[in-house]
C-alpha positions in Angstrom: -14.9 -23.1 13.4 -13.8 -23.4 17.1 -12.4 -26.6 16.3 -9.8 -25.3 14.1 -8.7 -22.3 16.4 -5.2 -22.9 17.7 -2.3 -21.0 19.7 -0.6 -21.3 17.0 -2.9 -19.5 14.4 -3.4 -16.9 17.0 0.1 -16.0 17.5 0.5 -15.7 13.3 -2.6 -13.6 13.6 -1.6 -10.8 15.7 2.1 -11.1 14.7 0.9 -10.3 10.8 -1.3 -7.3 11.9 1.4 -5.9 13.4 3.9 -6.2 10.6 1.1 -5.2 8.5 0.0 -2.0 10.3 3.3 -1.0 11.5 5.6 -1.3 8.4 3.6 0.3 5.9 1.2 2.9 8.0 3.9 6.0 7.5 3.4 5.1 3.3 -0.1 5.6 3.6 -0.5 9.0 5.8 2.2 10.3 3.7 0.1 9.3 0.5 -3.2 10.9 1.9 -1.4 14.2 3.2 0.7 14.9 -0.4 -3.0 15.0 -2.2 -4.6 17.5 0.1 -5.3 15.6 3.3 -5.3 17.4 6.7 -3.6 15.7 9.6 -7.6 14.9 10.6 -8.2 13.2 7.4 -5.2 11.3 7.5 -5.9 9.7 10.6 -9.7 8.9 9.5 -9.0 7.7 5.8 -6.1 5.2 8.3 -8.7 4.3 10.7 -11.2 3.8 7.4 -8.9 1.4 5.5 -7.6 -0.4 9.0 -11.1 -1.1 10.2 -12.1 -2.4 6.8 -9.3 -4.3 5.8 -9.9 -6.0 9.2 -13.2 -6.8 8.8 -13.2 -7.8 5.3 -10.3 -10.3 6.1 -12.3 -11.7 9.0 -15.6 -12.1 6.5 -13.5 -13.2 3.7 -11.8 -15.8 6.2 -15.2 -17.0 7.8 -16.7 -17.4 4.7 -14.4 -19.0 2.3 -12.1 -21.2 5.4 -9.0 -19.8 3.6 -6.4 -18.0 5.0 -7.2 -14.6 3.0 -5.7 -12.0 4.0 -6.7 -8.4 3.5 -4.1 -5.4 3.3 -4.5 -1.4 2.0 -2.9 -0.5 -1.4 0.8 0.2 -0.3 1.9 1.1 -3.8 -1.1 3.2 -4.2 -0.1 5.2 -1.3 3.4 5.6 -2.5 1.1 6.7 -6.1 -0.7 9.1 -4.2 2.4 10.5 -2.5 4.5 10.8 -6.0 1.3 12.2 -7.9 0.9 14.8 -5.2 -2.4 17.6 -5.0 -4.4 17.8 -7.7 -6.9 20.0 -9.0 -10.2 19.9 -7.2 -8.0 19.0 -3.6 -8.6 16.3 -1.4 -12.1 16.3 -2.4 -11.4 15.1 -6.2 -9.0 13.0 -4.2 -11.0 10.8 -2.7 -13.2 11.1 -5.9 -10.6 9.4 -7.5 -10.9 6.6 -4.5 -14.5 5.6 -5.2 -13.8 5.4 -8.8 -10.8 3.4 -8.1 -13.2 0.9 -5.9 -15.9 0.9 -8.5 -13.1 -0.6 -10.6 -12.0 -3.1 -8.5 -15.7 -4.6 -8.0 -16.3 -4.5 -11.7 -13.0 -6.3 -12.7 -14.6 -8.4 -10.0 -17.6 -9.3 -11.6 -16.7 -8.3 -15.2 -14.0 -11.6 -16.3 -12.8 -9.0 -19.3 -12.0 -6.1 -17.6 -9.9 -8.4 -14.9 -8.3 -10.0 -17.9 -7.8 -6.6 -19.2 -6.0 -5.9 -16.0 -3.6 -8.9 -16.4 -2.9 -8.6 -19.9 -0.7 -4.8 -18.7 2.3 -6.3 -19.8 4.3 -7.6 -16.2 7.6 -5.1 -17.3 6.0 -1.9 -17.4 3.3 -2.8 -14.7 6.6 -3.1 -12.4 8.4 -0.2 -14.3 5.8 2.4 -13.5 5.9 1.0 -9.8 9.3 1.4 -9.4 9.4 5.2 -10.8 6.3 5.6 -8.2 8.9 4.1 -5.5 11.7 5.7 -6.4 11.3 9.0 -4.5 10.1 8.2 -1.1 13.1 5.4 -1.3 15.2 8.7 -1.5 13.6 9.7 1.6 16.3 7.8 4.5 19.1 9.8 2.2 17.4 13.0 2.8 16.9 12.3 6.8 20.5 12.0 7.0 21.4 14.8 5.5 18.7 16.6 7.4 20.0 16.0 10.8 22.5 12.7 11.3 21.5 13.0 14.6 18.0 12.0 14.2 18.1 10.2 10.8 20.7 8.2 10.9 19.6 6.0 14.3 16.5 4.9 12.2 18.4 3.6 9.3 20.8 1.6 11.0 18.3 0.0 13.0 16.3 -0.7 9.9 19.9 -2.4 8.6 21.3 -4.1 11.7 17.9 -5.7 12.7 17.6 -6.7 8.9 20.4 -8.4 8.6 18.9 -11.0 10.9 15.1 -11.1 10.5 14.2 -8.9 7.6 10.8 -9.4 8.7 11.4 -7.1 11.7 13.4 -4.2 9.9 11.0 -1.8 9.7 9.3 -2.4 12.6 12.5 -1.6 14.6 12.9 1.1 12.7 9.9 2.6 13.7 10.3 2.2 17.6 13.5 3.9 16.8 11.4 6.6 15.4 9.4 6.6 18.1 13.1 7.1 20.6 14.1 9.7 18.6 10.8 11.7 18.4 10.3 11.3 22.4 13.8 11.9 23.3 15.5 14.0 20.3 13.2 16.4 19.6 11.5 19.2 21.5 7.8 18.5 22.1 5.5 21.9 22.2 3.6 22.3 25.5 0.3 20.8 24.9 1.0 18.5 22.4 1.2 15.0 24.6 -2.5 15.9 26.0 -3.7 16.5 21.9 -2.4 13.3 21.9 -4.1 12.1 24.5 -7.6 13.3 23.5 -7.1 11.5 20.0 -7.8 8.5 21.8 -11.3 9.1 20.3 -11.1 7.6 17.1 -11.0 10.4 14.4 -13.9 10.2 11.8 -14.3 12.4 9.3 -16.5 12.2 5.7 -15.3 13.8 2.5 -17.5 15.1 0.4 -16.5 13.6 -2.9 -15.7 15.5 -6.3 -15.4 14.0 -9.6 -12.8 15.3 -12.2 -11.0 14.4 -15.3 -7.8 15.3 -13.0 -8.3 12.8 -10.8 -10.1 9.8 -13.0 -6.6 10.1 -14.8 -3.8 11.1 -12.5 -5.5 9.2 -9.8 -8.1 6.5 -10.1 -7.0 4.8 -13.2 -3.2 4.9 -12.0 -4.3 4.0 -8.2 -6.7 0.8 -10.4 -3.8 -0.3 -11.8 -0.9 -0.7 -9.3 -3.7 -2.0 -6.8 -4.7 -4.5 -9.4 -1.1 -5.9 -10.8 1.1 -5.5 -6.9 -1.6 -6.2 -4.5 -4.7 -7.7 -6.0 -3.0 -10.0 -8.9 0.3 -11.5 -6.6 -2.5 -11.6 -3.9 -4.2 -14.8 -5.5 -0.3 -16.2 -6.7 0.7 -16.5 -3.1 -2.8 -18.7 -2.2 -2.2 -20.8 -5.4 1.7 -20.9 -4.0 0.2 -22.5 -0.5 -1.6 -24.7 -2.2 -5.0 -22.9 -2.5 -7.5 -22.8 -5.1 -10.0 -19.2 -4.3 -12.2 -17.9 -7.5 -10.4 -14.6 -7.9 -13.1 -12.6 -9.0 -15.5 -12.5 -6.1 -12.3 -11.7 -4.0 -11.5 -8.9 -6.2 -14.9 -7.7 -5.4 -15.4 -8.1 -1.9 -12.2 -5.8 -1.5 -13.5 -3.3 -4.0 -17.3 -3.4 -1.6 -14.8 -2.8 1.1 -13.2 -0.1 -0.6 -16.2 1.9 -1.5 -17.2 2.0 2.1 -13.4 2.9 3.2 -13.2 6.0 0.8 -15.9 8.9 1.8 -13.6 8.9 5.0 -10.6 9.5 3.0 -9.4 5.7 2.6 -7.6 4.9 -1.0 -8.1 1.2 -1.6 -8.2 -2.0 0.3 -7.1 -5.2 -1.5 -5.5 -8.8 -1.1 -2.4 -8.6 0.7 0.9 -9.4 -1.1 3.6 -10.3 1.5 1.4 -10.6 4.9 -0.5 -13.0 2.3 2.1 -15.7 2.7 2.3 -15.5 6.9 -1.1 -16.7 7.3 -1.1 -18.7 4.3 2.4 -20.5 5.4 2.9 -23.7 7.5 4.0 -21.0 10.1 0.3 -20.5 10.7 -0.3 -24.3 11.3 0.8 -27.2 9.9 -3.0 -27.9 8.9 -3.8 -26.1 5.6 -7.6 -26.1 6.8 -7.3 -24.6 9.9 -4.7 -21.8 8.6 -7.8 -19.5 7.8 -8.0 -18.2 11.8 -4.5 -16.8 11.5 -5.9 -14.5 9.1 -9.5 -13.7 11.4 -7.2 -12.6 14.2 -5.0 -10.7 11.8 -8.0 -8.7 11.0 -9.2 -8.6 14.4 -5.9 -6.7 14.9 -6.1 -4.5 12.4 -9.3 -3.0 13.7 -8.0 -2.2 17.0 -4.8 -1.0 15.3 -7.0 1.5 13.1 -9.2 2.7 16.1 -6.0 4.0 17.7 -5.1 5.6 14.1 -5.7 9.0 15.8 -3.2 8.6 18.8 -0.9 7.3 15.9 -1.2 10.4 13.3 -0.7 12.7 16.2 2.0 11.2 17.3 3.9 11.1 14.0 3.0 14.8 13.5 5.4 16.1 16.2 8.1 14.8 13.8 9.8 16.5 10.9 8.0 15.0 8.1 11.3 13.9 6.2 11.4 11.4 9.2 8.3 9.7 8.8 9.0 10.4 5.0 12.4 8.2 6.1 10.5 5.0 7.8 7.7 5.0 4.6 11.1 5.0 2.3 12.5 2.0 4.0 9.6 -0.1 4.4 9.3 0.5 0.4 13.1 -0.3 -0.3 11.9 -4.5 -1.3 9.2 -3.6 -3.1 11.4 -1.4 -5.0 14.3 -3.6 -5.8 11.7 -6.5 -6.7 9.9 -4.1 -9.3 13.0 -2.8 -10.8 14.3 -6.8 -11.0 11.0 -7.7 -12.4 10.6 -4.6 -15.0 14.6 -4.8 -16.5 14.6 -8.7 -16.7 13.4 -9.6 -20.1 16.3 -8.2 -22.4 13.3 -7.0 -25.5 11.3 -5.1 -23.2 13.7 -3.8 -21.5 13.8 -0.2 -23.2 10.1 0.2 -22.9 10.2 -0.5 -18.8 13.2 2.1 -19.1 11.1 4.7 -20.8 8.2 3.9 -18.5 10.2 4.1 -15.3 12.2 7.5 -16.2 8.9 9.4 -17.1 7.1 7.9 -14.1 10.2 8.7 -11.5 10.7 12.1 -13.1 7.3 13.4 -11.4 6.3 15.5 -14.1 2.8 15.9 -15.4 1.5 17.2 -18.5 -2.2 18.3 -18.9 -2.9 18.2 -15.2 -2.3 14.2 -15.4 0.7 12.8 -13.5 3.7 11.2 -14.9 2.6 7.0 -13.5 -0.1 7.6 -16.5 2.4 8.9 -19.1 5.0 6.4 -18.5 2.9 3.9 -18.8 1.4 5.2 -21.8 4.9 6.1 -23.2 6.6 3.0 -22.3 3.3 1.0 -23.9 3.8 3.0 -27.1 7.1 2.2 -27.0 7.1 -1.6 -26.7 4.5 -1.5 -29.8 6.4 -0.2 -31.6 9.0 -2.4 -30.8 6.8 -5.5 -31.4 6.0 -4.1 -34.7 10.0 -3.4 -36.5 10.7 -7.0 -34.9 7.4 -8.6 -36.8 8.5 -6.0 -40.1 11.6 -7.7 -40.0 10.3 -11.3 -40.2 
């Protein structure tokens, strides 16, 4: 393995684990905080997921000499931050999690229940992710009109750096966070020494509960995104690179990983999406075999990143949430627009992905069980019967 180690690979490596860490870290405390989570169990359900997202890539990696590269459930956070509390707290909550995981490992190991999975027709898959996205995307709106002042520096940064290396948007939008916080906004007495004592990594276990509130608004919901945007696309970009992994024991691996994340208030660690194709890419080396150690360092980084998960929730928590709220919207703005492309494409499923996305975007739950459940539900009903006037009519 020393062999195949290059500057190269090492550069990639750290350069994906923080694009990884830093672009999408706001989405997943703002996902763990809207179902219950205190700022303490924000910070150890982020350490949780970093930590085991790291190691899991690097045993993944080691194991398998692909480039494999682990991520947490982006769209599941920005489920969890749309579905808001539930009944039974953040304790049903993280429930919800382990179910989630227990799912992922049997659709593993189980070929019908992944098949299952992939059979969710693409449209409404990506229809009930955009409604999910649609409201933190609203988020950068709502900083402006909250104070100019504050808001409006993060977005251009987000846009100017864009416009030249899209790759870097939202991490420049978060250092710009980080100017406004220190130099915009009055910091209580105190507060940079509570930062300085959450240098000690923040752990803290959950005590899970187990309701029909959260198997439904929650788990199956959470199961699903993870599944069709992280877990699913995931394998497409190794196959894209030229890769041939058995998807199943990957699926499970990350569901393993994602049992172990969740008593510490983690949601779900899977394949990575977008990172995926960095360490996968001929950026990484121009060797396909030796691409593999851009992904170990990767994860390497991401367990240092989530030890300092502490110093990183406290920080953000001397900000007006609708800020944070603001950085987690932008770094969600191509995921968005690629879900809402993918869900209104095909012309005869196009008013079942419209039903699915406006019941899912409208928030509203019936029975206790959010609205991601009922618009896919509504928009499935919908494209059957569909399906079934078209075949009458033949």
């Amino acid at each position: 393995m020393l062999k195949d180690f290059s500057v190269q690979a090492l550069f990639m490596g750290v350069l994906t684990a923080f694009v990884g860490f830093a672009s999408s870290f706001a989405v997943v405390l703002q996902g763990l905080q809207a179902v219950g989570a205190t700022d303490g169990q924000a910070a150890s359900g982020l350490m949780a997921l970093s930590i085991s997202m790291g190691i899991c890539g690097i045993v993944l990696s080691a194991v398998t000499r692909l480039p494999v590269s682990i991520a947490w459930s982006t769209p599941g956070a920005a489920l969890l931050a749309s579905t808001g509390a539930i009944e039974g707290g953040f304790d049903a909550a993280v429930g919800a999690f382990l179910i989630c995981a227990v799912l992922i490992v049997v659709a593993g190991l189980f070929k019908p229940l992944g098949r299952a999975v992939a059979a969710i027709p693409a449209p409404l898959a990506n229809a009930m992710l955009a409604g999910v996205l649609l409201g933190l995307c609203f988020a950068p709106v709502k900083a402006i009109a909250f104070n100019p002042l504050l808001g409006l520096p993060i977005i251009l940064a987000w846009i100017v750096v864009g416009a030249f290396r899209r790759l870097w948007a939202v991490p420049a939008a978060l250092g710009v966070f980080a100017l406004v916080l220190t130099f915009g906004i009055d910091i209580p007495d105190g507060a940079l020494a509570s930062i300085g004592r959450s240098l000690v990594p923040t752990i803290e276990i959950v005590r899970p509960v187990f309701n029909l509130a959260g198997l439904v608004s929650v788990a199956l919901p959470l199961f699903i995104v993870t599944m069709a945007s992280q877990n699913i696309p995931g394998i497409a970009v190794l196959k894209v690179n030229l890769y041939d992994p058995k998807p199943g024991p990957l699926f499970a691996v990350t569901g393993f990983f994602s049992v172990l994340s969740a008593p510490f208030g983690g949601h779900a660690v899977n394949l990575a999406a977008i990172t995926a194709a960095m360490c996968a890419g001929q950026d990484a080396h121009a060797d396909p075999q030796r691409r593999y150690w851009a992904a170990m360092i990767s994860g390497a980084g991401y367990v240092v990143f989530g030890l300092l998960a502490g110093v990183v929730t406290a920080f953000v928590a001397l900000a007006p949430p609708i800020l944070i709220q603001a950085v987690a919207g932008l770094a969600l703005v191509g995921a968005f627009s690629g879900s809402a492309m993918a869900a209104f494409q095909a012309p005869e499923s196009r008013e079942a992905a419209a039903i699915a996305f406006l019941v899912t975007a409208s928030g509203v739950s019936f029975a206790g069980i959010s609205g991601a459940f009922w618009g896919l539900v509504a928009g499935g009903l919908m494209l059957a019967l569909s399906r079934f006037v078209q075949a009458a009519r033949k």
